[in-house]
VOZA-93241 format. One line per field, with one value per residue (C-alpha): chain; residue in one letter; residue number from 1; x, y, z. Coordinates in steps of 0.5 Angstrom, whole numbers, plus 500, padded with zeros to 3 digits. Example, Ala and Ser with C-alpha at 12.3 -4.5 7.8 and 13.67 -1.06 7.14 Angstrom:
<atoms>
marvo: A/A
sedo: a/s
vodo: 1/2
u: 525/527
v: 491/498
w: 516/514
</atoms>
This chain:
<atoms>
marvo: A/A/A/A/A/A/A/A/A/A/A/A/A/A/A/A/A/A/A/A/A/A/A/A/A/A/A/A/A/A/A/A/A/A/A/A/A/A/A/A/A/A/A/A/A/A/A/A/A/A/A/A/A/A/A/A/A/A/A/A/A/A/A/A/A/A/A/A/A/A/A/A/A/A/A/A/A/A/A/A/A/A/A/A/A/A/A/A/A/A/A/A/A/A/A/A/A/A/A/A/A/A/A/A/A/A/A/A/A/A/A/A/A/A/A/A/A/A/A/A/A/A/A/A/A/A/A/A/A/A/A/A/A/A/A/A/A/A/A/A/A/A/A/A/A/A/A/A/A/A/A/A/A/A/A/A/A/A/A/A/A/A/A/A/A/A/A/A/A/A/A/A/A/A/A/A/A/A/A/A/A/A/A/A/A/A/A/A/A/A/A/A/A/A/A/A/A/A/A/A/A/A/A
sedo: x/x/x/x/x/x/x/x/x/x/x/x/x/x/x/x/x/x/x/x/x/x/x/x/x/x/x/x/x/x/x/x/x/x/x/x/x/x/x/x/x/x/x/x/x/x/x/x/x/x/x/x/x/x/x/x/x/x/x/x/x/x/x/x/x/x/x/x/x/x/x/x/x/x/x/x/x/x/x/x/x/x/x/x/x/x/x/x/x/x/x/x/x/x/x/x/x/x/x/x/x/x/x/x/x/x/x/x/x/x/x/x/x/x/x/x/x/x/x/x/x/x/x/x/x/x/x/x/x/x/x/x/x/x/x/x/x/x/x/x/x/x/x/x/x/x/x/x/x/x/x/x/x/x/x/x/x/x/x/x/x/x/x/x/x/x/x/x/x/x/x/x/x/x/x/x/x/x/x/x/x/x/x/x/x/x/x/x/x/x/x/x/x/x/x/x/x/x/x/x/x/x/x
vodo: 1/2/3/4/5/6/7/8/9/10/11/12/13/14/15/16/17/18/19/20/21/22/23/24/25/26/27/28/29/30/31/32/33/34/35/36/37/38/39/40/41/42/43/44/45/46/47/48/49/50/51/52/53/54/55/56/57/58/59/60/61/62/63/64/65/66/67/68/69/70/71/72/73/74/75/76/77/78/79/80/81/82/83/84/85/86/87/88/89/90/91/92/93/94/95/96/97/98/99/100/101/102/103/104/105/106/107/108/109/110/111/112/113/114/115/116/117/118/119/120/121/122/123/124/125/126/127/128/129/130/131/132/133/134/135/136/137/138/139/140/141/142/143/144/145/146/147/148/149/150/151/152/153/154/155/156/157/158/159/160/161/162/163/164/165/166/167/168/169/170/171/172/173/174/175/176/177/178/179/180/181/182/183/184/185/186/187/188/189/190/191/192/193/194/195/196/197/198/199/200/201/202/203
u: 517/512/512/507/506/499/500/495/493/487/481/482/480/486/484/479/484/488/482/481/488/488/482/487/492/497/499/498/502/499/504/499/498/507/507/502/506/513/510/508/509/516/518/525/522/517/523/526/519/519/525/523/515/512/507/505/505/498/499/502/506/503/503/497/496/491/497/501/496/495/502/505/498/500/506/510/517/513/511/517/520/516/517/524/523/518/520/526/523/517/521/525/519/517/523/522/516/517/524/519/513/512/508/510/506/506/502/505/500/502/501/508/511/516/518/520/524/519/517/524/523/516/516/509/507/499/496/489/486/480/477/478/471/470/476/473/467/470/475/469/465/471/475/469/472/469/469/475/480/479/480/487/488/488/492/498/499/501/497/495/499/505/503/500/507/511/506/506/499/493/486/481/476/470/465/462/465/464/466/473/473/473/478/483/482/485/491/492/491/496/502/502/502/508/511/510/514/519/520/521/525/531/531
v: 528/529/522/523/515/514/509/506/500/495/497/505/506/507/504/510/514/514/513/521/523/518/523/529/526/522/515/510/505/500/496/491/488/489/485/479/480/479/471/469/462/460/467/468/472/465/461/465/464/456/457/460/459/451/450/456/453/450/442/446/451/457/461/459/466/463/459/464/470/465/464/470/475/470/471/478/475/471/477/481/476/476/484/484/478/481/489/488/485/491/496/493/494/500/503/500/503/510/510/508/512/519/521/527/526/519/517/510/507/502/499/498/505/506/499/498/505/506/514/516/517/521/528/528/522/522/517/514/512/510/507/500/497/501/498/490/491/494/488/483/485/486/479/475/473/472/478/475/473/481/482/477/482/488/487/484/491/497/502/509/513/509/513/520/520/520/522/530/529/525/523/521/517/516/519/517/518/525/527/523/526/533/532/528/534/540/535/534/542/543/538/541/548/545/543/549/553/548/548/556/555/551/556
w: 476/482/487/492/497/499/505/511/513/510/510/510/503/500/493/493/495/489/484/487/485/478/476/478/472/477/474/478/481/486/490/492/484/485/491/487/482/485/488/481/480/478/481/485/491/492/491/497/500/501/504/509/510/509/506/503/497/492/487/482/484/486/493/497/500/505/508/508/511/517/518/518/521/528/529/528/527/521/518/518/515/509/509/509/503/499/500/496/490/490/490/484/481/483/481/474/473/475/469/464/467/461/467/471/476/480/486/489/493/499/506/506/504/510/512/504/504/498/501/500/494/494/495/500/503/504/510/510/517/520/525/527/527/519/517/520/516/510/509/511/505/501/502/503/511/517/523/527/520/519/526/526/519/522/529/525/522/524/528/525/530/525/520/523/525/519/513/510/509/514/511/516/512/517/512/506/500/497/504/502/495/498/503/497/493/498/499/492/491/496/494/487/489/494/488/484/490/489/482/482/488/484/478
</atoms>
């Protein structure tokens, strides 16, 4: 099976990103829908939350992601908390999946590749970046928050050198999007034809 992770920060553009690789053939497994999953109601990852976090939770049970968000984006040891708690559960998921997968091709899609160990089962891994003021509008538009809320978003995150760092593959998406799909499309050529020199390398 080819793994390939798709990683960056918010408002980068990773949603069309693994559209582009999704067209391509690649299952797709978005580790964001993982991380609302494992925080479902009645959940043991919200469970071990409440331990932790207060008043992080609505009337009937459920997270109040609000809450939470405006914990853990002000305060670094919050957040890193709330990593080391959820990571755990998402990579279990993850795992899950890709036993089940009848794909031979999966693209793993998360901000959190690294922190959650996640890349070590990929055989590339693809950064997203772009610039800061793109990304602040982006996430306004698409989450509905005010300029210094997506502000506050962003700067609780890592920066893109912690990505260009570690990443086989970086992606600037500073352009419109058939720019985007063009520079998609040579990634993905090159990491197939990686993974056909491998293939042959172990016969």
């Amino acid at each position: 099976m080819l793994i390939v992770g798709l990683t960056g920060g918010s408002g980068v553009g990773k949603g069309l990103v693994s559209g582009i690789f999704e067209e391509a053939g690649f299952f797709h497994i978005d580790t964001d829908l993982d991380a609302r999953a494992v925080v479902e109601k009645g959940s043991a990852c919200l469970k071990e939350l409440t331990e932790h976090f207060d008043g992080i939770l609505l009337e009937d049970g459920s997270l109040n992601r609000k809450a939470l968000a405006g914990i853990v984006f002000s305060d670094h040891n919050k957040l890193k908390m709330l990593n080391k708690i959820t990571h755990k559960y998402i990579t279990e998921r993850v795992k899950n999946k890709l036993e089940q997968s009848k794909n031979d091709k999966v693209i793993i899609d998360g901000a959190a590749l690294f922190e959650s160990g996640i890349d070590k089962l990929c055989f590339k891994v693809v950064a997203v970046i772009s610039d800061k003021e793109l990304r602040i509008e982006r996430i306004m538009k698409r989450d509905h928050l005010s300029f210094d809320e997506a502000k506050k978003r962003i700067d609780g995150q890592k920066d893109n050198a912690f990505y260009t760092s570690q990443a086989d593959y970086v992606i600037i998406n500073n352009e419109n999007e058939d720019a985007l799909k063009e520079k998609v499309k040579k990634v993905i050529l090159d990491i197939n034809l990686e993974n056909e020199k491998c293939k042959k390398s172990l016969n």
